[in-house]
C-alpha positions in Angstrom: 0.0 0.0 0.0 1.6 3.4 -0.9 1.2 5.5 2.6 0.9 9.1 0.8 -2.3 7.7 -1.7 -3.7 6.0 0.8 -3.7 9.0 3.4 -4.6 12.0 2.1 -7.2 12.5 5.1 -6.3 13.4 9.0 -8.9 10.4 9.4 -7.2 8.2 6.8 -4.1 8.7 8.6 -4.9 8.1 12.3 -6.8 4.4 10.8 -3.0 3.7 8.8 -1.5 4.2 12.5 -3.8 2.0 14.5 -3.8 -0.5 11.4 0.2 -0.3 11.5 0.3 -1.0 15.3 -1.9 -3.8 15.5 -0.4 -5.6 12.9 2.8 -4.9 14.4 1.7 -6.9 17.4 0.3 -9.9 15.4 2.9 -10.1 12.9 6.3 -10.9 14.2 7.9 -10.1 10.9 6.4 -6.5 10.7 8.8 -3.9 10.7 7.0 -2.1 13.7 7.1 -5.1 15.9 10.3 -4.3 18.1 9.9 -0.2 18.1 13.0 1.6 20.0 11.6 2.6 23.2 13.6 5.8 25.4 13.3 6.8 29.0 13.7 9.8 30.2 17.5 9.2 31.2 18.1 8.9 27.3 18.6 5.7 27.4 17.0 3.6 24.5 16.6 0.0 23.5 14.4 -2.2 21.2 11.5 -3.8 22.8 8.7 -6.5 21.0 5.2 -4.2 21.6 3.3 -7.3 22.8 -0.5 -5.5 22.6 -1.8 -2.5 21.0 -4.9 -1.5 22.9 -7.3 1.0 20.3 -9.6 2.3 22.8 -7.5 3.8 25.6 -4.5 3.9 22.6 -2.4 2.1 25.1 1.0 0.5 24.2 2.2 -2.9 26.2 5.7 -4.6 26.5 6.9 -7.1 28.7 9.8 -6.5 31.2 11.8 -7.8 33.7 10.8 -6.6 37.2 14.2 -6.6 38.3 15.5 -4.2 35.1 16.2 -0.9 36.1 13.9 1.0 33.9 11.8 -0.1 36.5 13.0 2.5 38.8 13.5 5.5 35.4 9.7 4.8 34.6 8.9 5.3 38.6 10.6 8.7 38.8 9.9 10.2 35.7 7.5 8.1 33.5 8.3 10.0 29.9 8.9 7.8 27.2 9.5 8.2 23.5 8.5 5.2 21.1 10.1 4.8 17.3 8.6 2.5 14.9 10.0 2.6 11.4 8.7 0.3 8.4 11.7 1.2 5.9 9.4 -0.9 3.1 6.4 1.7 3.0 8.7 4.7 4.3 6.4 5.2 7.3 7.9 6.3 10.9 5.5 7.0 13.9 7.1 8.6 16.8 5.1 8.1 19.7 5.4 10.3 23.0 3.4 8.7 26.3 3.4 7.7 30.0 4.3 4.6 31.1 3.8 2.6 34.0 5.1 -0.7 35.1 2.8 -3.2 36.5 3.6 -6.4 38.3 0.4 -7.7 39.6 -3.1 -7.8 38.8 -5.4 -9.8 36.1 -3.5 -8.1 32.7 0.0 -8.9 34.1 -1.5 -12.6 34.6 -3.1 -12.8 31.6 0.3 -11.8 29.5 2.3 -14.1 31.6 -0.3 -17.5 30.5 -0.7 -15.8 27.0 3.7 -15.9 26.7 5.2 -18.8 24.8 7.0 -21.3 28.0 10.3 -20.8 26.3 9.7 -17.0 26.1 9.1 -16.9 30.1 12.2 -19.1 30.3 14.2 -15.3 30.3 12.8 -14.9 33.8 14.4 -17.6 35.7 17.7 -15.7 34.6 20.3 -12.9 36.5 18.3 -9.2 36.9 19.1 -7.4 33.6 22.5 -5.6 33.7 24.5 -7.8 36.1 28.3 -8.1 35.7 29.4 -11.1 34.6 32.8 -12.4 34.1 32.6 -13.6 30.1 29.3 -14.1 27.4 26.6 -15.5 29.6 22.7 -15.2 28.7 22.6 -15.1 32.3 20.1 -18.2 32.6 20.4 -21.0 35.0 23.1 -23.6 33.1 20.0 -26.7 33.7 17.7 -24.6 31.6 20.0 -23.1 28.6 18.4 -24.0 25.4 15.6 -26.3 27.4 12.2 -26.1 27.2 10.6 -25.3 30.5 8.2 -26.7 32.0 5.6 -25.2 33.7 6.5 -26.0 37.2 9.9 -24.8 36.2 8.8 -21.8 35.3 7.2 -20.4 38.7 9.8 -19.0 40.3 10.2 -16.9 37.2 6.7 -15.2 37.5 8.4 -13.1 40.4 10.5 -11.5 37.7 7.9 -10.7 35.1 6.3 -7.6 34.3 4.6 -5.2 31.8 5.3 -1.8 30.7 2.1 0.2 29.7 2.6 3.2 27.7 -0.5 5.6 27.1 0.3 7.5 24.2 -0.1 11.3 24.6 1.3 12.3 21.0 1.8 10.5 17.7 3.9 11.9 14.9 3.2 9.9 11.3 5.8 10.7 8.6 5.4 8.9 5.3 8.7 9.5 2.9 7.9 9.5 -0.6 9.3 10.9 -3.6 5.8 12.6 -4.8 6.3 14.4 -1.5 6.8 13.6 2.1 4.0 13.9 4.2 3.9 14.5 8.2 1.0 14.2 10.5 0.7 14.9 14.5 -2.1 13.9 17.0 -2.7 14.6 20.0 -4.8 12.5 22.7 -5.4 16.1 24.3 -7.2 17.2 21.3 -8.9 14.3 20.9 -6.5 12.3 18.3 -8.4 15.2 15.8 -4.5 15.6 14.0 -2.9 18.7 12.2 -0.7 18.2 9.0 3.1 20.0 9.7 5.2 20.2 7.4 7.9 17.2 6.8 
């Protein structure tokens, strides 16, 4: 789909950036499925966004517990979120809130609805431990295993989810016809204004 034909509407657009997140979390070879996600210490890494919720346009990752963006996110909960699909030229820069949850029916419901050797992560070292050499940092009995669920309990301790509520979207579509650049605003009520590229 070319982005600039098929959003030449403020409408059109903000339906190609819900379409583009949601199949970013169902298709694991979209381009928007590990976005770079930044704190507000600067510091930036790719994560795999895990649900795109339409209604309260809420963002959710998974985390470890123990990482310490835990503690960025509690003191200032800013975060920018990059998504670039380099095939149809679109970027979406996303600027929200996030909070990280580690109990409750959602965090539950993401842990059962992760793959067993996905979860498997969580029986290792807190993210960001020294280590003398290469290590993944798992336990050696379960490197390259396939846990079992009993296995795996300990590791619920560790998991956790990072829900971002967007705040501001910024669509750019690069094309040679013309660039195009878009901004919404949950304050205005995701309405959008065209800005120049």
């Amino acid at each position: 789909m070319n982005a600039i034909s098929a959003t030449e509407s403020l409408p059109a657009v903000r339906l190609d950036i819900w379409a583009r997140l949601d199949t970013a979390v169902r298709d694991r070879r979209s381009a928007m499925h590990t976005p770079v996600i930044a704190t507000a210490d600067a510091d930036a890494r790719v994560m795999v966004l895990r649900e795109f919720d339409v209604a309260s346009v809420t963002l959710r990752f998974h985390l470890d517990a123990r990482s310490p963006k835990r503690s960025v996110i509690a003191d200032d909960p800013r975060v920018g979120v990059l998504a670039y699909d380099k095939g149809a030229g679109v970027q979406i820069r996303c600027r929200g809130r996030a909070e990280v949850v580690v109990t409750g029916e959602r965090v539950d419901a993401a842990w059962a609805g992760s793959a067993a050797f996905a979860r498997r992560c969580y029986l290792g070292a807190a993210p960001g431990e020294l280590c003398e050499g290469p290590a993944s940092g798992l336990p050696a009995w379960i490197e390259g295993q396939q846990p079992t669920e009993d296995q795996l309990r300990p590791a619920r301790a560790n998991f956790a989810i990072m829900l971002v509520e967007l705040e501001e979207i910024d669509w750019y579509s690069l094309a040679h016809t013309g660039h195009r650049r878009a901004v919404f605003r949950r304050a205005d009520g995701w309405a959008g204004q065209w800005l120049t590229p």
